[in-house]
PDB file of N, CA, C and O in Angstrom:
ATOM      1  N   UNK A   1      43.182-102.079 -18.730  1.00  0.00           N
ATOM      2  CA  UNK A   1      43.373-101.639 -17.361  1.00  0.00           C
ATOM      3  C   UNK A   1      43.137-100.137 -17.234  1.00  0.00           C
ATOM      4  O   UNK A   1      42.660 -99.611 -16.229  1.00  0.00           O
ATOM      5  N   UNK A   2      43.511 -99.493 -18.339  1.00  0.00           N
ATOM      6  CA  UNK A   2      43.024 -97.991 -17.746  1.00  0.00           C
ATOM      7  C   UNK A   2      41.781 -97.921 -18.167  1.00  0.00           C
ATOM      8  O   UNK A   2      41.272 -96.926 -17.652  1.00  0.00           O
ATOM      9  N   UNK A   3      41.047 -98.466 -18.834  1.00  0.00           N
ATOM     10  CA  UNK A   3      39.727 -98.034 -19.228  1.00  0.00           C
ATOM     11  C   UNK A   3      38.952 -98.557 -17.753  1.00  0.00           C
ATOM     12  O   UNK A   3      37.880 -98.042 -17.434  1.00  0.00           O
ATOM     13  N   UNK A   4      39.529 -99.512 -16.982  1.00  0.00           N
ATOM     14  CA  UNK A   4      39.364 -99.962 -15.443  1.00  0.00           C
ATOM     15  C   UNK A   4      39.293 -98.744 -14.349  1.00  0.00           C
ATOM     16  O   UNK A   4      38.424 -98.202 -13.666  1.00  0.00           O
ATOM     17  N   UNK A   5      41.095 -98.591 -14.634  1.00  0.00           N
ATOM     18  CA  UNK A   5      41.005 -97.480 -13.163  1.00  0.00           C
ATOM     19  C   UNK A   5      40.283 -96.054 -13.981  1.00  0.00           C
ATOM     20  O   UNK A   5      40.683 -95.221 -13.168  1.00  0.00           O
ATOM     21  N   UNK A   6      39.694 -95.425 -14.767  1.00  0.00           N
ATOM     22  CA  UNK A   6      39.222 -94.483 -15.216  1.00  0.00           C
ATOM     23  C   UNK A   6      37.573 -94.761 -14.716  1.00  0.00           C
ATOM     24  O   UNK A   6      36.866 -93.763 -14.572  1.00  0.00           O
ATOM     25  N   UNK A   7      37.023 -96.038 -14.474  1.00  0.00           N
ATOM     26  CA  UNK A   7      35.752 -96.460 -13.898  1.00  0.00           C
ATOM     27  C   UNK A   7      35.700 -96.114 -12.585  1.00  0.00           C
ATOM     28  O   UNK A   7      34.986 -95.296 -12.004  1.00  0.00           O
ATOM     29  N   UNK A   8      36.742 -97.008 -12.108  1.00  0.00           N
ATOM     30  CA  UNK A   8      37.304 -96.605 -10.839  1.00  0.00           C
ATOM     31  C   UNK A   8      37.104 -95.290 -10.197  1.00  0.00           C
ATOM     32  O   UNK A   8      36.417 -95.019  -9.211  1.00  0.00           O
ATOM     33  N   UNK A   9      37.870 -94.482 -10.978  1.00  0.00           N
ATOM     34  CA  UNK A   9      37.739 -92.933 -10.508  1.00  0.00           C
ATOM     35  C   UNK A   9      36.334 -92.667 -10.693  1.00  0.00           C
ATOM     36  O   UNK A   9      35.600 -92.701  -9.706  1.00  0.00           O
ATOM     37  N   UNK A  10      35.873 -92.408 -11.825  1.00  0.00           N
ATOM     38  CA  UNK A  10      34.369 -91.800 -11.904  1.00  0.00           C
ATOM     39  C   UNK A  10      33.501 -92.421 -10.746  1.00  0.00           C
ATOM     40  O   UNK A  10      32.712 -91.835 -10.004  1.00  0.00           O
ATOM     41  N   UNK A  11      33.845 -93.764 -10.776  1.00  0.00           N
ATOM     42  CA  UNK A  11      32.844 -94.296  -9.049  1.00  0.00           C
ATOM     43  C   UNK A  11      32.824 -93.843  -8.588  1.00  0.00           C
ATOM     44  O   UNK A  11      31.741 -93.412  -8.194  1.00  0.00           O
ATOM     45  N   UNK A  12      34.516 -93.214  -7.877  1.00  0.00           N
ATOM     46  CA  UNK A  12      34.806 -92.443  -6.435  1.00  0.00           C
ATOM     47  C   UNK A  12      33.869 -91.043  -6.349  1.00  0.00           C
ATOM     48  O   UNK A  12      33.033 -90.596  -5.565  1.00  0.00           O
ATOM     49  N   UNK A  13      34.593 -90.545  -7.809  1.00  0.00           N
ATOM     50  CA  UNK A  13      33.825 -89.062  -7.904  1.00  0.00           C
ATOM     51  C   UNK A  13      31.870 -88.667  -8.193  1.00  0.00           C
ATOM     52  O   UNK A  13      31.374 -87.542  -8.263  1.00  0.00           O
ATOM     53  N   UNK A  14      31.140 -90.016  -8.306  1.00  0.00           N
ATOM     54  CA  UNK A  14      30.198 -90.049  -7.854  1.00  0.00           C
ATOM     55  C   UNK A  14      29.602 -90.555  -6.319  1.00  0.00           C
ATOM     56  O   UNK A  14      28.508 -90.270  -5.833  1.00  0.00           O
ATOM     57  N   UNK A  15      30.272 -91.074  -5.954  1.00  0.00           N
ATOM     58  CA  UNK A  15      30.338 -91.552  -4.577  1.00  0.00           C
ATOM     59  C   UNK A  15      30.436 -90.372  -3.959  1.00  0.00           C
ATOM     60  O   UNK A  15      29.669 -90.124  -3.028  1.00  0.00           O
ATOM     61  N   UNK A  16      31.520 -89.326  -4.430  1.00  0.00           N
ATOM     62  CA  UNK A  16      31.556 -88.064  -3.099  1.00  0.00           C
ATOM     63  C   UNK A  16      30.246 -87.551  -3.422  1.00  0.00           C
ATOM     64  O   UNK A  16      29.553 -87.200  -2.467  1.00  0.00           O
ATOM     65  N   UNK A  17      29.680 -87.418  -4.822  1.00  0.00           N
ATOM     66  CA  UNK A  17      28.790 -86.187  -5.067  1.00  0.00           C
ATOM     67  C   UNK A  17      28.109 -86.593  -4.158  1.00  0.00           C
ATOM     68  O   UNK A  17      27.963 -85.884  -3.163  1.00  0.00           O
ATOM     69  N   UNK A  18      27.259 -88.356  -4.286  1.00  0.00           N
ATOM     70  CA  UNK A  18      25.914 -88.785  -3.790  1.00  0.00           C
ATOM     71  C   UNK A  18      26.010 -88.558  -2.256  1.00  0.00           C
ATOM     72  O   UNK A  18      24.941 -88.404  -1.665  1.00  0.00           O
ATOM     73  N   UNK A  19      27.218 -88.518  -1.508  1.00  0.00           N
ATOM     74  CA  UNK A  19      27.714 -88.982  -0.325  1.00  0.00           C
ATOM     75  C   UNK A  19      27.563 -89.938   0.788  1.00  0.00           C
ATOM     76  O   UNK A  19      27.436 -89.854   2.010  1.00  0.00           O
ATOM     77  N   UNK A  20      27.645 -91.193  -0.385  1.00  0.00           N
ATOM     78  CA  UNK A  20      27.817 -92.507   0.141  1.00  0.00           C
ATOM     79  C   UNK A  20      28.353 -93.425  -1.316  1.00  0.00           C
ATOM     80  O   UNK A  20      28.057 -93.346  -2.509  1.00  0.00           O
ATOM     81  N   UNK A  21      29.376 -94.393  -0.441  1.00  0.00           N
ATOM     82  CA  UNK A  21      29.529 -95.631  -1.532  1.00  0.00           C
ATOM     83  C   UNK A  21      28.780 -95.808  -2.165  1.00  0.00           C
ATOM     84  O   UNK A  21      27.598 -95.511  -1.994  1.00  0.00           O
ATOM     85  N   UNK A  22      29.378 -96.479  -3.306  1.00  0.00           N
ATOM     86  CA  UNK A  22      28.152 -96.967  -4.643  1.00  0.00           C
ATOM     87  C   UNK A  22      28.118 -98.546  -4.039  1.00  0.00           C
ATOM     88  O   UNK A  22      29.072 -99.067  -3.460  1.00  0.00           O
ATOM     89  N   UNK A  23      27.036 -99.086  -4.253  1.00  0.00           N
ATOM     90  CA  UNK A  23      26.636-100.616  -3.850  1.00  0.00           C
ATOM     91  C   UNK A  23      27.384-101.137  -5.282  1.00  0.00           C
ATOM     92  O   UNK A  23      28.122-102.099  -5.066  1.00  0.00           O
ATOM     93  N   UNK A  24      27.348-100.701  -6.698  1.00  0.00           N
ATOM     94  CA  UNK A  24      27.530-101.879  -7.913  1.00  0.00           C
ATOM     95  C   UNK A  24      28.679-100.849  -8.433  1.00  0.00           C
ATOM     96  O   UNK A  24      28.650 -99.634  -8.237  1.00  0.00           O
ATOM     97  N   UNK A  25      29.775-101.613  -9.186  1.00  0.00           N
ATOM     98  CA  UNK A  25      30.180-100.826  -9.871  1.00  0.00           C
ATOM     99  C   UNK A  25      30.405-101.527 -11.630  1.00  0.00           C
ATOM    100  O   UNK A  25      30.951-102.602 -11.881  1.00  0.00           O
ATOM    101  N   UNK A  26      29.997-100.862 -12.329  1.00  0.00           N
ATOM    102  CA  UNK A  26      29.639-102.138 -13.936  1.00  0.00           C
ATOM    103  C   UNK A  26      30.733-101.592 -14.492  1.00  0.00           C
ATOM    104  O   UNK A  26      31.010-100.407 -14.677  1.00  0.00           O
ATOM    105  N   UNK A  27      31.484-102.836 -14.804  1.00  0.00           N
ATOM    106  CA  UNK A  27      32.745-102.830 -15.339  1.00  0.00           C
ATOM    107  C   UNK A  27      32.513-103.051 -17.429  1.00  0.00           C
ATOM    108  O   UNK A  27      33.274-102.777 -18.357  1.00  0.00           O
ATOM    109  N   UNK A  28      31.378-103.539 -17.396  1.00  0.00           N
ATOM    110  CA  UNK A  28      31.136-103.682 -18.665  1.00  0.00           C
ATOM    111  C   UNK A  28      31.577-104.970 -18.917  1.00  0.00           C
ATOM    112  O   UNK A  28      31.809-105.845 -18.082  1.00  0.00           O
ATOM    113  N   UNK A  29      31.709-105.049 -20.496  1.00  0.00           N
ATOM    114  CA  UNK A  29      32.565-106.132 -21.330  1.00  0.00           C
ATOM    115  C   UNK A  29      33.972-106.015 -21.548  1.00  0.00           C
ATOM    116  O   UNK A  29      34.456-104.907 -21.315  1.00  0.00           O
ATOM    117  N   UNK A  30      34.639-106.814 -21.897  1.00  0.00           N
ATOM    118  CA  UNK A  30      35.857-106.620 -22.173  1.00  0.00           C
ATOM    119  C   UNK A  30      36.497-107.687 -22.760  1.00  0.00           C
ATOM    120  O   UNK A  30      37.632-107.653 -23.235  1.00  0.00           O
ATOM    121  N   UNK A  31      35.790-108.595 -22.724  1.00  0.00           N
ATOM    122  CA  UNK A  31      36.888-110.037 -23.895  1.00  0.00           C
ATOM    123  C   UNK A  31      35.675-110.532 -24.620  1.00  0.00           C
ATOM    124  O   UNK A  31      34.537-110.898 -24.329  1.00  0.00           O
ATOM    125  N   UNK A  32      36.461-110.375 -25.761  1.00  0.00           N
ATOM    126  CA  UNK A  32      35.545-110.455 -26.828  1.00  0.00           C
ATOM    127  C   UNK A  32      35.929-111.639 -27.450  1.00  0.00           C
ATOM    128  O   UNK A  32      36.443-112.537 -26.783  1.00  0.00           O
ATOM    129  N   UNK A  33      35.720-111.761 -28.784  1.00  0.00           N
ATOM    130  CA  UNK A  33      35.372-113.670 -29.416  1.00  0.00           C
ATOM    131  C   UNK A  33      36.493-113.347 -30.212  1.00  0.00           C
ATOM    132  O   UNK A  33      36.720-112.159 -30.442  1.00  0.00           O
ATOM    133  N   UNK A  34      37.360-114.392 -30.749  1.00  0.00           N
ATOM    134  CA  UNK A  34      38.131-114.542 -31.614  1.00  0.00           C
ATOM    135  C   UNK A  34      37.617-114.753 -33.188  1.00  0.00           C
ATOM    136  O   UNK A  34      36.986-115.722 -33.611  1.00  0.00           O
ATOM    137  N   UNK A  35      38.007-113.715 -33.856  1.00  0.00           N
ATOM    138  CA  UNK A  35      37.181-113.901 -35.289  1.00  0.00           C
ATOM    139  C   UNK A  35      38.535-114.302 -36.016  1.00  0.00           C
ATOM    140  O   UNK A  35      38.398-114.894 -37.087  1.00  0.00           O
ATOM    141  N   UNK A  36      39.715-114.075 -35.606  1.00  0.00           N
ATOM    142  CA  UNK A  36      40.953-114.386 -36.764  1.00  0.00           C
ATOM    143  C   UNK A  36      41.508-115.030 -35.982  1.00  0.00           C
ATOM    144  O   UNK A  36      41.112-115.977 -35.303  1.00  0.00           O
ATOM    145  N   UNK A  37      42.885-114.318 -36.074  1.00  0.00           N
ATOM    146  CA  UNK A  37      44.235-114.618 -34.553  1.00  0.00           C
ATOM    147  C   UNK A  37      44.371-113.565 -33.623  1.00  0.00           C
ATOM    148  O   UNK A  37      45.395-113.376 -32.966  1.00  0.00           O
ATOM    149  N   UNK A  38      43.761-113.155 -33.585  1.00  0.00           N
ATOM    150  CA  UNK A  38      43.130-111.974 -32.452  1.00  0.00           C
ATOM    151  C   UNK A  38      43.766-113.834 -30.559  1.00  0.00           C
ATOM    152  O   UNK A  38      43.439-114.980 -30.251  1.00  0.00           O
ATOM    153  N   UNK A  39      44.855-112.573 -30.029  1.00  0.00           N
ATOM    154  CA  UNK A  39      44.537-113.116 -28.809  1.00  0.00           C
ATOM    155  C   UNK A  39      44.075-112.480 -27.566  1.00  0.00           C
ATOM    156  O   UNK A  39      44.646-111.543 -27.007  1.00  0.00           O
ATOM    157  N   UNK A  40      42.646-113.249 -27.050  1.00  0.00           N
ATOM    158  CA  UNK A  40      42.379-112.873 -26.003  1.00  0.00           C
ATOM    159  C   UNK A  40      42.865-112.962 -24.623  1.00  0.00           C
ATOM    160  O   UNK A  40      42.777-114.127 -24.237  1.00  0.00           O
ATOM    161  N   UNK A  41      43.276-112.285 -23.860  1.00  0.00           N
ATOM    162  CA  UNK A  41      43.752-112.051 -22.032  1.00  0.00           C
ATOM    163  C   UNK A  41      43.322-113.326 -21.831  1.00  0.00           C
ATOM    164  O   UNK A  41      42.293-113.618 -22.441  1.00  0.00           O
ATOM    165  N   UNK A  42      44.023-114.530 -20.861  1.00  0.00           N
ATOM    166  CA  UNK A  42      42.983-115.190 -20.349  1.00  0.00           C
ATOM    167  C   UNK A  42      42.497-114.964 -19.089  1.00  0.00           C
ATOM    168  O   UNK A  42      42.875-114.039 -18.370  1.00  0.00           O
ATOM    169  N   UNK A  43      41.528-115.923 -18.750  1.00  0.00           N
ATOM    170  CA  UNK A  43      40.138-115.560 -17.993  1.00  0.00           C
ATOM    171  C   UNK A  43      40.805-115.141 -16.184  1.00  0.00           C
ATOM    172  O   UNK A  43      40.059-114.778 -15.275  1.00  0.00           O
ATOM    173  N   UNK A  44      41.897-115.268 -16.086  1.00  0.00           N
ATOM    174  CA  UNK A  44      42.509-115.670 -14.596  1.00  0.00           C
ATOM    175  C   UNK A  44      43.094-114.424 -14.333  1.00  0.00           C
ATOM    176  O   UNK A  44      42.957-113.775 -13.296  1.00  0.00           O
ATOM    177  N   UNK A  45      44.234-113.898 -16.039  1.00  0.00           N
ATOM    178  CA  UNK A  45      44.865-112.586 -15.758  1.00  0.00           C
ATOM    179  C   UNK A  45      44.082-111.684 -15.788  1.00  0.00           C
ATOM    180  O   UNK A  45      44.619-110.626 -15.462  1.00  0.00           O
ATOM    181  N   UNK A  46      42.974-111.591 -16.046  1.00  0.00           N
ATOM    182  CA  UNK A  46      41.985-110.384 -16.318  1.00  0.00           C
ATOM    183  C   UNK A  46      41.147-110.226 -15.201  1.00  0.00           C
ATOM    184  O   UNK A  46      40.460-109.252 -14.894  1.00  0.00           O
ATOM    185  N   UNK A  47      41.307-111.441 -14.560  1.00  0.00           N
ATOM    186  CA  UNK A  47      40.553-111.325 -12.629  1.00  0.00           C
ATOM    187  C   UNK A  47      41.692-111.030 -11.947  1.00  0.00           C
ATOM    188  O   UNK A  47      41.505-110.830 -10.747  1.00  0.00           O
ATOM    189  N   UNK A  48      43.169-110.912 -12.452  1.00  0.00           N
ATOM    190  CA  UNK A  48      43.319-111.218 -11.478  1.00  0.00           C
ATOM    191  C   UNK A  48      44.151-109.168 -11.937  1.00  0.00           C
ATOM    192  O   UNK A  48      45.114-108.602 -11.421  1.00  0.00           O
ATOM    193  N   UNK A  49      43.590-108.887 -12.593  1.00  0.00           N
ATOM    194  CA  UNK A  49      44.248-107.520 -13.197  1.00  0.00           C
ATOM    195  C   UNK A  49      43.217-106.523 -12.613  1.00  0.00           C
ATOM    196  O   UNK A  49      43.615-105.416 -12.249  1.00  0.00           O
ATOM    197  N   UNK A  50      41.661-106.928 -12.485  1.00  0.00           N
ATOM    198  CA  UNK A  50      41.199-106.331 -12.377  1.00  0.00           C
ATOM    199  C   UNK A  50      41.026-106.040 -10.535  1.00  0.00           C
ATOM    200  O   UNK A  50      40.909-104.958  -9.960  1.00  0.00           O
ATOM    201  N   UNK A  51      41.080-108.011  -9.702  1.00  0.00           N
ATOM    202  CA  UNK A  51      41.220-107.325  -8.295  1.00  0.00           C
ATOM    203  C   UNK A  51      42.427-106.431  -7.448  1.00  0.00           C
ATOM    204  O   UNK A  51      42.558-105.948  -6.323  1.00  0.00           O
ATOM    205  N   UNK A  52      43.376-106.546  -8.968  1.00  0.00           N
ATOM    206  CA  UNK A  52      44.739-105.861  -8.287  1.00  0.00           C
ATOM    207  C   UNK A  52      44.340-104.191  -8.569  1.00  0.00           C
ATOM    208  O   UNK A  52      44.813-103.382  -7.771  1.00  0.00           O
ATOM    209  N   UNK A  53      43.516-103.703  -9.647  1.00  0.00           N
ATOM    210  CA  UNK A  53      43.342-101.960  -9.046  1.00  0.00           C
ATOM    211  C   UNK A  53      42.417-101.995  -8.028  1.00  0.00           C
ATOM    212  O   UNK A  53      42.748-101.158  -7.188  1.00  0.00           O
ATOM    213  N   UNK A  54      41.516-102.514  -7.744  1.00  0.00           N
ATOM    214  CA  UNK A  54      40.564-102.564  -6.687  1.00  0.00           C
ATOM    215  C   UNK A  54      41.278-102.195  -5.263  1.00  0.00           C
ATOM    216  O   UNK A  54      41.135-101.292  -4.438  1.00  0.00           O
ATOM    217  N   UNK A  55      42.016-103.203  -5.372  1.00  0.00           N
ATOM    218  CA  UNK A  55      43.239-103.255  -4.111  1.00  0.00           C
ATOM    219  C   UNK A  55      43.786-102.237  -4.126  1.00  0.00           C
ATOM    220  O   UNK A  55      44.013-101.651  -3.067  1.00  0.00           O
ATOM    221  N   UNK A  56      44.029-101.904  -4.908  1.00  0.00           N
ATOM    222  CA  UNK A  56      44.839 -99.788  -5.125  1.00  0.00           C
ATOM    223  C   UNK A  56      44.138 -98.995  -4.102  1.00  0.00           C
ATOM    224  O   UNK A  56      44.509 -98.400  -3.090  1.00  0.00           O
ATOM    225  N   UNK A  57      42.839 -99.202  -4.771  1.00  0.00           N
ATOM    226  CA  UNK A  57      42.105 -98.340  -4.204  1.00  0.00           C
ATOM    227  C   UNK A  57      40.804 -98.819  -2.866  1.00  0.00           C
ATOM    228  O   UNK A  57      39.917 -98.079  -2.440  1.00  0.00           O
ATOM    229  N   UNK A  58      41.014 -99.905  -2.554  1.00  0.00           N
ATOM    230  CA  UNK A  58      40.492-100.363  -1.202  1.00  0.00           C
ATOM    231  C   UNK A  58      41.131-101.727  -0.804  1.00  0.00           C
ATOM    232  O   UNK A  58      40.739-102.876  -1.004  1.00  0.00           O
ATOM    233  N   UNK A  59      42.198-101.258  -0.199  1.00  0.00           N
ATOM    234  CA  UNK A  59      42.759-102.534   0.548  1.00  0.00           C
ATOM    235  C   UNK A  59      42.247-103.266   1.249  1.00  0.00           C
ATOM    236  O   UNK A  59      41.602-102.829   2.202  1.00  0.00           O
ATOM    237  N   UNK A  60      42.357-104.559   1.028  1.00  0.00           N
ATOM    238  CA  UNK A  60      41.528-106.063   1.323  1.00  0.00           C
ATOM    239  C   UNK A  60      40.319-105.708   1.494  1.00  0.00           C
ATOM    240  O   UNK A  60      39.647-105.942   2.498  1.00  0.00           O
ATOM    241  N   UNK A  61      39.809-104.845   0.064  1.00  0.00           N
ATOM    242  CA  UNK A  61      37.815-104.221  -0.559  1.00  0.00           C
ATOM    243  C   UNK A  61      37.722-104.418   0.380  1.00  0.00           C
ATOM    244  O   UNK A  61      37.027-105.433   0.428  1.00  0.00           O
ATOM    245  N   UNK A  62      37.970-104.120   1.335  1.00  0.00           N
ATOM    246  CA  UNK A  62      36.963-103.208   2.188  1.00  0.00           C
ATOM    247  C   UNK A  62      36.159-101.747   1.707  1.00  0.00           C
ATOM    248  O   UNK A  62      36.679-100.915   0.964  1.00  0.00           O
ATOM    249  N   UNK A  63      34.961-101.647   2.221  1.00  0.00           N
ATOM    250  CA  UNK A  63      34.315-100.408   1.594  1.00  0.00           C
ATOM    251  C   UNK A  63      34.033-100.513  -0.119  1.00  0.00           C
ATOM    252  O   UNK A  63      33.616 -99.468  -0.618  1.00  0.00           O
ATOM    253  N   UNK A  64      34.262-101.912  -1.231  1.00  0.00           N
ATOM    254  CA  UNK A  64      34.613-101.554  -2.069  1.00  0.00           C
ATOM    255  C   UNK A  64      33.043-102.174  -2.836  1.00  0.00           C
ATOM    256  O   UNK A  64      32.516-103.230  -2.485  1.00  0.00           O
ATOM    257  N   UNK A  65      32.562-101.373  -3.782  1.00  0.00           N
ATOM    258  CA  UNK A  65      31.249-101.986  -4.499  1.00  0.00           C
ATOM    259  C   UNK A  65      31.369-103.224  -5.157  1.00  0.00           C
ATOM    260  O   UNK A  65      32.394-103.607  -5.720  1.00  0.00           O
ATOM    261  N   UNK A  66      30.565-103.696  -5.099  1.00  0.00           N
ATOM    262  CA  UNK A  66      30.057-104.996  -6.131  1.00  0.00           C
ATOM    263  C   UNK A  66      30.596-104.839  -7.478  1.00  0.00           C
ATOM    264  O   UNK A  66      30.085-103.892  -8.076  1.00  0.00           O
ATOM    265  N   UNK A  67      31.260-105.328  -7.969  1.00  0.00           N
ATOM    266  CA  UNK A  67      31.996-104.984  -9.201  1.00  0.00           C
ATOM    267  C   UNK A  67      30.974-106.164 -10.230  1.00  0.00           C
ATOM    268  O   UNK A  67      30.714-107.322  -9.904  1.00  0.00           O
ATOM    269  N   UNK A  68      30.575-105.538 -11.374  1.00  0.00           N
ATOM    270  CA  UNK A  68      29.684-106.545 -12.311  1.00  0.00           C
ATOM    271  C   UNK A  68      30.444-106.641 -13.904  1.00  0.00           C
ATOM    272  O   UNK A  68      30.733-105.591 -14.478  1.00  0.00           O
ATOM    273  N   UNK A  69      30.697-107.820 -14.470  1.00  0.00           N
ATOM    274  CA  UNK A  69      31.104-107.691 -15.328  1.00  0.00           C
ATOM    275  C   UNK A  69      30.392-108.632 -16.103  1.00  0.00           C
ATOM    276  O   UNK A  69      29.782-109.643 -15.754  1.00  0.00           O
ATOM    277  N   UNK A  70      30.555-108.177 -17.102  1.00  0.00           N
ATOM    278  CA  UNK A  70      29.628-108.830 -18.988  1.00  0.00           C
ATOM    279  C   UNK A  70      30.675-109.199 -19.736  1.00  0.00           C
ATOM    280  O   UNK A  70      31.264-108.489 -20.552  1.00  0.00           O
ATOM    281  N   UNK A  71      30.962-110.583 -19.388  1.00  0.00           N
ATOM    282  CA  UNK A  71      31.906-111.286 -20.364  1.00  0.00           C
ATOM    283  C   UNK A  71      31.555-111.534 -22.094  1.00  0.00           C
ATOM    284  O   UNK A  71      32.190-111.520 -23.148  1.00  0.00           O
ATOM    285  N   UNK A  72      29.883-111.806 -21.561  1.00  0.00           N
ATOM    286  CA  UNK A  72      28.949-111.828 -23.270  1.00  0.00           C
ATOM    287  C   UNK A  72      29.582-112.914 -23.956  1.00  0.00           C
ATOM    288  O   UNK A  72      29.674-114.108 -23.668  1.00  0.00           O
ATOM    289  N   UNK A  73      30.186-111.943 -25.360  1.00  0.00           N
ATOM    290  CA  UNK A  73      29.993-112.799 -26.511  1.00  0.00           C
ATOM    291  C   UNK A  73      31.661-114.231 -25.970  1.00  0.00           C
ATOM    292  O   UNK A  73      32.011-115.363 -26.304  1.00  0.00           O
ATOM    293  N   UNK A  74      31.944-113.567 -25.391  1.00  0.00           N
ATOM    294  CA  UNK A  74      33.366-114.431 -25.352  1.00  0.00           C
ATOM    295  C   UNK A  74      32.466-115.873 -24.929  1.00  0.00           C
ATOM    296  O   UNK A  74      32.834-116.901 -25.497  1.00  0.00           O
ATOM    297  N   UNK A  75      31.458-115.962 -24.083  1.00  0.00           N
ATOM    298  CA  UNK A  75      30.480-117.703 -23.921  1.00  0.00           C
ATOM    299  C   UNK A  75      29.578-117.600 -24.946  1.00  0.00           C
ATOM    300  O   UNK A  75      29.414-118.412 -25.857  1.00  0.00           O
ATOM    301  N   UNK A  76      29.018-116.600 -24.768  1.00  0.00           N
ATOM    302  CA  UNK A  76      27.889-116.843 -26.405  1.00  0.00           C
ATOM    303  C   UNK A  76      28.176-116.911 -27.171  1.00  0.00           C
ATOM    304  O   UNK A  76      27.720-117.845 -27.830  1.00  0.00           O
ATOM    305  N   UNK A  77      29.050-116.130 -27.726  1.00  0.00           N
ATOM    306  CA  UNK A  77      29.457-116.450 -29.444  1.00  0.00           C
ATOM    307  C   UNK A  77      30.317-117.495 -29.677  1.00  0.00           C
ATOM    308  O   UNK A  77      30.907-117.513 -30.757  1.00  0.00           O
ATOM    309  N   UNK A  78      30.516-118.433 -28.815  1.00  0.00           N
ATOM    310  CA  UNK A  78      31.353-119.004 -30.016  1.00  0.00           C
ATOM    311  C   UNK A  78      30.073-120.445 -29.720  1.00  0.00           C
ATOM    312  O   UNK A  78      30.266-121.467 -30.378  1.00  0.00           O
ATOM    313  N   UNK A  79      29.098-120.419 -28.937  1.00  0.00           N
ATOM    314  CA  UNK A  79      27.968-121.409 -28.770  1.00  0.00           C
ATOM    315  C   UNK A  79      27.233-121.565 -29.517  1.00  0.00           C
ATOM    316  O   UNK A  79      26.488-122.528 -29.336  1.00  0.00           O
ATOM    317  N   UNK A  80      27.076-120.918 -30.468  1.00  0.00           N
ATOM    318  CA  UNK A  80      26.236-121.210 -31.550  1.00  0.00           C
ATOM    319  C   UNK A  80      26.109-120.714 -33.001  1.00  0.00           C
ATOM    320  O   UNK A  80      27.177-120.234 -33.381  1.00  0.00           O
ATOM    321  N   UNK A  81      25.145-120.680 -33.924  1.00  0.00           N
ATOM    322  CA  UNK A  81      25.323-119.749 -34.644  1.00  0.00           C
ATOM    323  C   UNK A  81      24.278-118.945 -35.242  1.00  0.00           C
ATOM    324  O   UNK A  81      23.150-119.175 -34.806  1.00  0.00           O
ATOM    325  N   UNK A  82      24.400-117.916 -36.280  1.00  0.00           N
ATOM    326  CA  UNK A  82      23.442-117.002 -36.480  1.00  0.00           C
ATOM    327  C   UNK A  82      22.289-117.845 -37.481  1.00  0.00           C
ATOM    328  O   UNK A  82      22.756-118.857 -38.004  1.00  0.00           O
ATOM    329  N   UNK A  83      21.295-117.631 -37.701  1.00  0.00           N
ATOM    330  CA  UNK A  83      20.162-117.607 -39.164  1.00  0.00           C
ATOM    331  C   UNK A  83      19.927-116.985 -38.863  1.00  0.00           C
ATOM    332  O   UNK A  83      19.728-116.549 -37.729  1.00  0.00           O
ATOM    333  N   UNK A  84      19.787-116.429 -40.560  1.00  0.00           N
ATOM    334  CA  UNK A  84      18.666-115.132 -40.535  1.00  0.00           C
ATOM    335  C   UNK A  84      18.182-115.535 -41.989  1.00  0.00           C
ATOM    336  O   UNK A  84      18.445-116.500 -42.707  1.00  0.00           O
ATOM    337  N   UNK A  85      17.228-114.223 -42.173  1.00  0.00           N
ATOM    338  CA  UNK A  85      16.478-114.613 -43.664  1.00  0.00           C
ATOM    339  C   UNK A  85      16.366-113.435 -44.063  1.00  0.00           C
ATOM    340  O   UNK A  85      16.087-112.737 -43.088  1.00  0.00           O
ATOM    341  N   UNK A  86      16.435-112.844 -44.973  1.00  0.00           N
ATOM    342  CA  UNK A  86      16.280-111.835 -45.618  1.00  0.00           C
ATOM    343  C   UNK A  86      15.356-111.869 -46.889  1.00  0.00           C
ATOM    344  O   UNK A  86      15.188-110.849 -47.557  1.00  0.00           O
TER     345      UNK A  86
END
């Protein structure tokens, strides 16, 4: 979550420079694959963690960018597996 609202901010503070809203804002990755006993957030608290700073900072998003996120390896990796050859 703070590596969230720290996105958050830098949006805003490019938003004033450009002086207009940002259309996207890329949240990146953030749940990754289980290689041990590693537990991952599940998929509901982490939507539902992430529309609650949004809401901080634009109540009922209004005005608020396209938020994009890269779940990645958490569907890919555990779908298949590697070869390689050396």
């Amino acid at each position: 979550e703070e590596a969230y609202e720290k996105t958050i901010a830098m949006g805003l503070r490019v938003s004033r420079v450009l002086g207009r809203p940002l259309e996207f804002l890329d949240f990146g990755g953030g749940i990754g694959v289980r290689y041990r006993r590693e537990k991952p957030i599940p998929l509901h608290q982490y939507g539902r963690s992430i529309k609650r700073l949004l809401l901080k900072t634009w109540p009922n998003l209004q005005g608020a960018p396209r938020i994009l996120l890269e779940p990645g390896r958490l569907f890919s990796g555990n779908s298949g597996i590697l070869l390689s050859r050396i």
